[in-house]
N, C-alpha and C positions, 0 to 999 in steps of 0.2 A: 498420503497427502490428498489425493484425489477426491476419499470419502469426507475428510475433511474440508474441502473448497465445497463441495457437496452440499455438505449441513450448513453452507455459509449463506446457503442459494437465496434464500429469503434475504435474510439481513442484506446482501450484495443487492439485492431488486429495491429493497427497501430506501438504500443511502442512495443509489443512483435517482429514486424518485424524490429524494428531501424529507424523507416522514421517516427515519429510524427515530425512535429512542436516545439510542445510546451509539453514534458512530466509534467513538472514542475505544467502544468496546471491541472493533471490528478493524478499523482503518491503525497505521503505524504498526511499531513492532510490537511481537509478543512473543513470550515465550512459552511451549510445551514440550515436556520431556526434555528431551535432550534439542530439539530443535531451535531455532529462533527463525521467525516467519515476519515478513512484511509484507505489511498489503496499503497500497495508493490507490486513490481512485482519480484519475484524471482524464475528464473525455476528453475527445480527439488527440490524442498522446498516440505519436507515432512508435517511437520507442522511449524506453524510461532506464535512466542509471542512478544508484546511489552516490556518491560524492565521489564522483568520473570514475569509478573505478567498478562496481558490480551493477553488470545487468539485472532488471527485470525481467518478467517474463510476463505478457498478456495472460489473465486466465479468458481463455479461451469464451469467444462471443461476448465478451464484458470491456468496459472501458476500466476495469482494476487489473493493479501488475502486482505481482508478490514475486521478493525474493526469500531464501529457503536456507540456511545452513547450520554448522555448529552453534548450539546454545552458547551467549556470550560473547558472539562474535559482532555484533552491531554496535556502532558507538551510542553512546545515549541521545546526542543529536546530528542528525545526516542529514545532507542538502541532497535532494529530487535533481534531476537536470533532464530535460526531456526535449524532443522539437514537436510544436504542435501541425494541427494538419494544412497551414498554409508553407512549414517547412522551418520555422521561426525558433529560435532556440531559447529556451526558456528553462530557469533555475530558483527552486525557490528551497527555504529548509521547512523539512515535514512540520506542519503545524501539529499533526500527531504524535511525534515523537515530545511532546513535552505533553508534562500531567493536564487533566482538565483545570480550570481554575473555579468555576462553575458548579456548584452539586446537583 
């Protein structure tokens, strides 16, 4: 997973400054191999869970959290719930988890 968050490094620099392409490609879940991977991007997010129930996990020096497990395990749409950095708690459903509507 690691070389993979790795080869993200661009694109992760890219959405946190507003100029990617294609977030859609990079943000919410996906799946490879056997995995399914989520990745959020929410600055000042103190900690982040999927619908109260699976932690995130900071990738490391970024304001994005990804969580990690069996392929198929994610439902098609999950609510974020986070507290931001004044302590404030805060829930929304991933805008990413639903298809682009836009080409």
């Amino acid at each position: 997973m690691a070389n993979w968050i790795d080869d993200l490094a661009d694109d992760l620099r890219r959405i946190a400054a507003g100029t990617h392409h294609d977030p859609h490609g990079v943000l919410g879940a996906h799946e490879r191999g056997t995995l399914s991977t989520l990745i959020a991007y929410l600055p000042a997010a103190q900690a982040v869970r999927m619908d109260d129930r699976l932690d995130l996990t900071r990738i490391r020096g970024t304001d994005f959290f990804r969580w990690q497990g069996p392929r198929g395990s994610l439902p098609r749409h999950y609510a974020l719930s986070w507290r931001d950095s004044h302590g404030e708690p805060r829930q929304r459903v991933d805008p990413y988890s639903f298809a682009p509507s836009i080409g």
